[in-house]
C-alpha positions as CSV (number, residue, x, y, z in Angstrom):
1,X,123.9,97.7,92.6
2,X,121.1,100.5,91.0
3,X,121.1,103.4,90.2
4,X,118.1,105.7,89.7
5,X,117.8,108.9,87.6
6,X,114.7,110.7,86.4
7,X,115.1,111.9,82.7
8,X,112.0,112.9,80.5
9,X,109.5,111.8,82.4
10,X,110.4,108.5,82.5
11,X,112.4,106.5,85.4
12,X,115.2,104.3,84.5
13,X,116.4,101.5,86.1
14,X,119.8,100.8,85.2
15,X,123.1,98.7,85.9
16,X,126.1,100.4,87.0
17,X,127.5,99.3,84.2
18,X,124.7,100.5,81.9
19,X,125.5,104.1,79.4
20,X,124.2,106.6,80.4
21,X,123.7,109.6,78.4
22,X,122.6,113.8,78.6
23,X,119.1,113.9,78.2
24,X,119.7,117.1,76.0
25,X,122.2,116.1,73.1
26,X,121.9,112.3,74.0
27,X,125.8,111.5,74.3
28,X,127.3,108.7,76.3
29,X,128.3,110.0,79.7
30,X,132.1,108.7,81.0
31,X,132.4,106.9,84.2
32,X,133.9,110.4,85.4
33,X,130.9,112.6,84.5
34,X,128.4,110.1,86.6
35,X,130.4,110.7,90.4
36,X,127.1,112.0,92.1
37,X,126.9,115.5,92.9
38,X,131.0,116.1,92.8
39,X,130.4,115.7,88.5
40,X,127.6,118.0,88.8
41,X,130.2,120.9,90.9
42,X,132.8,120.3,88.3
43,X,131.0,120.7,85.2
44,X,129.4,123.6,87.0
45,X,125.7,122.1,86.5
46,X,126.3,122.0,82.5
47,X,126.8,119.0,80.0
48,X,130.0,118.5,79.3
49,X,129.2,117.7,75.7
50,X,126.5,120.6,74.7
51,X,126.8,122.9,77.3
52,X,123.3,122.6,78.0
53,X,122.5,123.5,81.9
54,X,121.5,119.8,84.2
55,X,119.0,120.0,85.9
56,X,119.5,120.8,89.7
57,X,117.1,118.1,90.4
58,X,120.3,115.6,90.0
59,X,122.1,116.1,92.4
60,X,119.6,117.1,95.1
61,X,117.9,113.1,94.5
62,X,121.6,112.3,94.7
63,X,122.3,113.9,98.4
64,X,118.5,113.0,99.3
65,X,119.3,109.2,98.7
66,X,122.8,109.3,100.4
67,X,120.7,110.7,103.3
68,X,118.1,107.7,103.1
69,X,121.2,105.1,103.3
70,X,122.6,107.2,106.3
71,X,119.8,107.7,108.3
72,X,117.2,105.4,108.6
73,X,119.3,102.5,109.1
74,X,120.7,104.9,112.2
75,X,117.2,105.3,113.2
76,X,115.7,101.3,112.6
77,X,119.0,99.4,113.6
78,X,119.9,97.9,116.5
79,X,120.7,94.5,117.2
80,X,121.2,93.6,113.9
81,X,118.3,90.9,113.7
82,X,117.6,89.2,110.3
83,X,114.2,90.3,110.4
84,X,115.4,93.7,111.6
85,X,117.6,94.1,108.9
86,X,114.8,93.4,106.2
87,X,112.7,95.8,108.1
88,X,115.7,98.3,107.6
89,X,116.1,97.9,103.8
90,X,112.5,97.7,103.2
91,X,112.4,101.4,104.7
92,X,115.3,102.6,102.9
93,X,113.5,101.3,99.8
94,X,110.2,103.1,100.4
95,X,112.2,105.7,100.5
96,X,114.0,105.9,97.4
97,X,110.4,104.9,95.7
98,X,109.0,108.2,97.8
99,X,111.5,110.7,96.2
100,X,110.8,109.0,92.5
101,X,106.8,109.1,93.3
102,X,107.1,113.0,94.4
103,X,109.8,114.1,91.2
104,X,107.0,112.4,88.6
105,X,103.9,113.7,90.3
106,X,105.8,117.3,91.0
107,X,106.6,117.4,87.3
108,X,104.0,115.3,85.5
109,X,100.6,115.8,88.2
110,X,100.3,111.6,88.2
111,X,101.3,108.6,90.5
112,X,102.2,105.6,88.6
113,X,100.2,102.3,89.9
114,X,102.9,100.8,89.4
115,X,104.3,102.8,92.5
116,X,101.1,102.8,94.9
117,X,101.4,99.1,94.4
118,X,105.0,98.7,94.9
119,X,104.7,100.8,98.1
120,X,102.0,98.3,99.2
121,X,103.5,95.1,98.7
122,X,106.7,96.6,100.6
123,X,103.9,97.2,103.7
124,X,102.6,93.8,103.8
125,X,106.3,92.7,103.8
126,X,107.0,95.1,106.5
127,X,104.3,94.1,108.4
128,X,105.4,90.2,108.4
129,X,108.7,91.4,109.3
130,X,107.9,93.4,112.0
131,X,105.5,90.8,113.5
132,X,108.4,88.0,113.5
133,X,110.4,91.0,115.3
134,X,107.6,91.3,118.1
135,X,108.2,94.7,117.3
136,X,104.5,96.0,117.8
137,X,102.3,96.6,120.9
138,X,100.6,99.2,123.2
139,X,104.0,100.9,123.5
140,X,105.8,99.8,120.8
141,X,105.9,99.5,116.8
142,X,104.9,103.5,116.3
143,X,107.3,106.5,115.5
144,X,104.9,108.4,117.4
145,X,106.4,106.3,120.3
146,X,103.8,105.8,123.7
147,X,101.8,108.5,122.0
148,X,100.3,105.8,119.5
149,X,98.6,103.9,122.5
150,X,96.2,107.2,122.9
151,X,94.6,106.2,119.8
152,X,94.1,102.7,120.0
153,X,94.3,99.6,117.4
154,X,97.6,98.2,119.4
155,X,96.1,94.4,119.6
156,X,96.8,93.4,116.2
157,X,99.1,94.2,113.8
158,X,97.2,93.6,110.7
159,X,94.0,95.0,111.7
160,X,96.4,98.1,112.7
161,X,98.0,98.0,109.4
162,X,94.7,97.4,107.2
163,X,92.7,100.0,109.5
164,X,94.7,102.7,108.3
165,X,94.9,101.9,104.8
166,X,91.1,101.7,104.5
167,X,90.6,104.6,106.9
168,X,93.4,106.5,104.5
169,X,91.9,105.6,101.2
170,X,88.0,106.0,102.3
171,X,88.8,109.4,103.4
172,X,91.0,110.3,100.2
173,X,89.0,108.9,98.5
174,X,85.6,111.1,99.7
175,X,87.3,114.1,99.4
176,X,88.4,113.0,95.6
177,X,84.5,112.1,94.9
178,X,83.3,115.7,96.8
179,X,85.8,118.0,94.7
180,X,85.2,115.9,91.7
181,X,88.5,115.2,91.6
182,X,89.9,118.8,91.8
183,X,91.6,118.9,94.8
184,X,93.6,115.5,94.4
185,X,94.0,112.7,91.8
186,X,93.2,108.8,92.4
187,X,97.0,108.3,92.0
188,X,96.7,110.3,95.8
189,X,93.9,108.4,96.8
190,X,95.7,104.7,96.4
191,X,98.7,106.5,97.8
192,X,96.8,106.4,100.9
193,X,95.8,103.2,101.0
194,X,99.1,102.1,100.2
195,X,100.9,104.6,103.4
196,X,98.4,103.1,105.8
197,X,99.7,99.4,104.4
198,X,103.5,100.8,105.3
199,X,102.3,102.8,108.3
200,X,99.9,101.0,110.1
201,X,97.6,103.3,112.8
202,X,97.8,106.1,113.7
203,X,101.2,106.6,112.1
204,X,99.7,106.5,108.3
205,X,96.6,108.8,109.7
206,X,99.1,111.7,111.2
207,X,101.1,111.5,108.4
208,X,98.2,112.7,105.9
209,X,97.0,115.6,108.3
210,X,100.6,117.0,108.2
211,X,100.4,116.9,104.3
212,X,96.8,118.3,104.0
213,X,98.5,121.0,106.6
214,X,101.8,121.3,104.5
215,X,99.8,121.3,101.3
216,X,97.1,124.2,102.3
217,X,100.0,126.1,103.8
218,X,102.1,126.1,100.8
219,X,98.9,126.5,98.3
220,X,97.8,129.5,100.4
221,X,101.4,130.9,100.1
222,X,101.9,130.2,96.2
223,X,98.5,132.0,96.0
224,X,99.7,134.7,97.5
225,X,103.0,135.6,95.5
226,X,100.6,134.6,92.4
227,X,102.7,131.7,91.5
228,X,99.3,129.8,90.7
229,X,95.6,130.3,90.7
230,X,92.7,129.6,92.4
231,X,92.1,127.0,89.8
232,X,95.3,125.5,89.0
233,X,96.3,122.1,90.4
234,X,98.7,121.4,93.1
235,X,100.6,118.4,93.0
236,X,99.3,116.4,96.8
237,X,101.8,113.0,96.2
238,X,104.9,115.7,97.3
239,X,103.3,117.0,100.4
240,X,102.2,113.1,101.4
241,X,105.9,112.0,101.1
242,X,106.4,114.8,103.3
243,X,104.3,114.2,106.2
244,X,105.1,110.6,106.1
245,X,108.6,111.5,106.1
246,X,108.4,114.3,109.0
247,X,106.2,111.4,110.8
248,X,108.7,108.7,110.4
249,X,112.0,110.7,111.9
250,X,109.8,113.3,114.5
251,X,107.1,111.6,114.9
252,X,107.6,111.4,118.9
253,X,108.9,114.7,118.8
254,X,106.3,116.4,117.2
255,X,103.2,115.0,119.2
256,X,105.3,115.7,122.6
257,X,105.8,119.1,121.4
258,X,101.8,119.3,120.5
259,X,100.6,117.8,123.7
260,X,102.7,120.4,125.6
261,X,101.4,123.4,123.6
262,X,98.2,121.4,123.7
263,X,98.0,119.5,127.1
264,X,94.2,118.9,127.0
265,X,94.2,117.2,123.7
């Protein structure tokens, strides 16, 4: 199996059998000190070599990613088909490679390409996947449920799929060219491209309102409490993981919840 930790800025990949070691003083880490989140309660968030505080970001990628292998099998399975299963762990991937995209950009204001591309390859598997499911229709293939055949594009899977990511990354990618790159990176813009690839239409589209939505929200707010200026740049990779996240489990929810607030459209 992997395991995945963040240290330094720089994403390791490693064995379970690899060593491991405090980012602080650098010392090998026992088998006992790596039991996620209980290790981080009983050495009380500290190293137990220099006494230097952990970061709380461990363990919170720890309970994040025991939540990804929970849930969104208990969401996508059902009759256990081959292809339904690879549909499965390609989703539980994406989401392990969201929370690592949203710690660097948080922390570092960049999305690896090596991410954006990563994310894309796993859509075009997804896609094949879910087309030898016949899981995709007017009614069907959406986590926005029957609302998805309001907006059209239900014929074809890749022309769904490709639709978004070129409607995603044109539209990133204007408002990267208008604000001369101040209001988002191009790491946000192939992000985009790469969620419409995993998304298809309109999923991919809903989810990027939500984070313009989430993002102005929480920039207004930090502006507010003067946590940042006018000037300084907000991290956008976070608040896309978010929407495509709140799209993928409420989805359904959330647009039946709109269109009764909102019954005219």
């Amino acid at each position: 199996g992997l395991r995945f930790r963040y240290e330094s800025g720089v994403l390791h990949f490693k064995n379970l059998n690899g060593r491991s070691h405090c980012p602080r003083c650098k010392s090998t880490l026992k088998w006992y000190e790596l039991v996620p989140v209980v290790s981080f309660l009983i050495q009380r968030g500290r190293c137990k070599h220099c006494k230097n505080s952990i970061s709380i970001q461990y363990p919170l990628v720890e309970i994040v990613s025991g939540l990804i292998f929970f849930y969104v099998p208990l969401v996508l399975l059902g009759s256990g088909n081959m292809f339904e299963i690879i549909h499965t762990a390609i989703w539980v991937l994406v989401f392990l490679t969201f929370i690592v995209l949203a710690v660097i950009d948080y922390r570092q204001y960049l999305i690896p390409n090596s991410l954006n591309i990563w994310l894309a390859l796993l859509g075009i598997g997804d896609v094949v996947a879910k087309n030898a499911m016949g899981n995709f229709g007017t009614f069907e293939g959406s986590a926005l449920g029957h609302y998805a055949a309001l907006f059209g594009l239900r014929d074809n899977i890749w022309i769904n799929h490709g639709a978004a990511a070129l409607i995603g990354g044109v539209f990133l990618g204007l408002v990267f060219l208008i604000t001369r790159g101040r209001a988002m990176g191009l790491g946000d813009v192939k992000l985009a491209f790469a969620l419409g690839l995993l998304m298809g239409y309109p999923d991919g589209i809903v989810a990027l309102m939500l984070a313009f939505i989430v993002g102005a929200l929480v920039s207004g707010g930090l502006l507010l409490i003067r946590k940042k200026k006018i000037k300084e740049y907000v991290p956008f990779g976070p608040f896309i993981v978010l929407g495509a996240t709140i799209v993928f489990f409420f989805g359904e929810k959330l647009l039946y919840l709109y269109f009764k607030i909102f019954p005219a459209f």
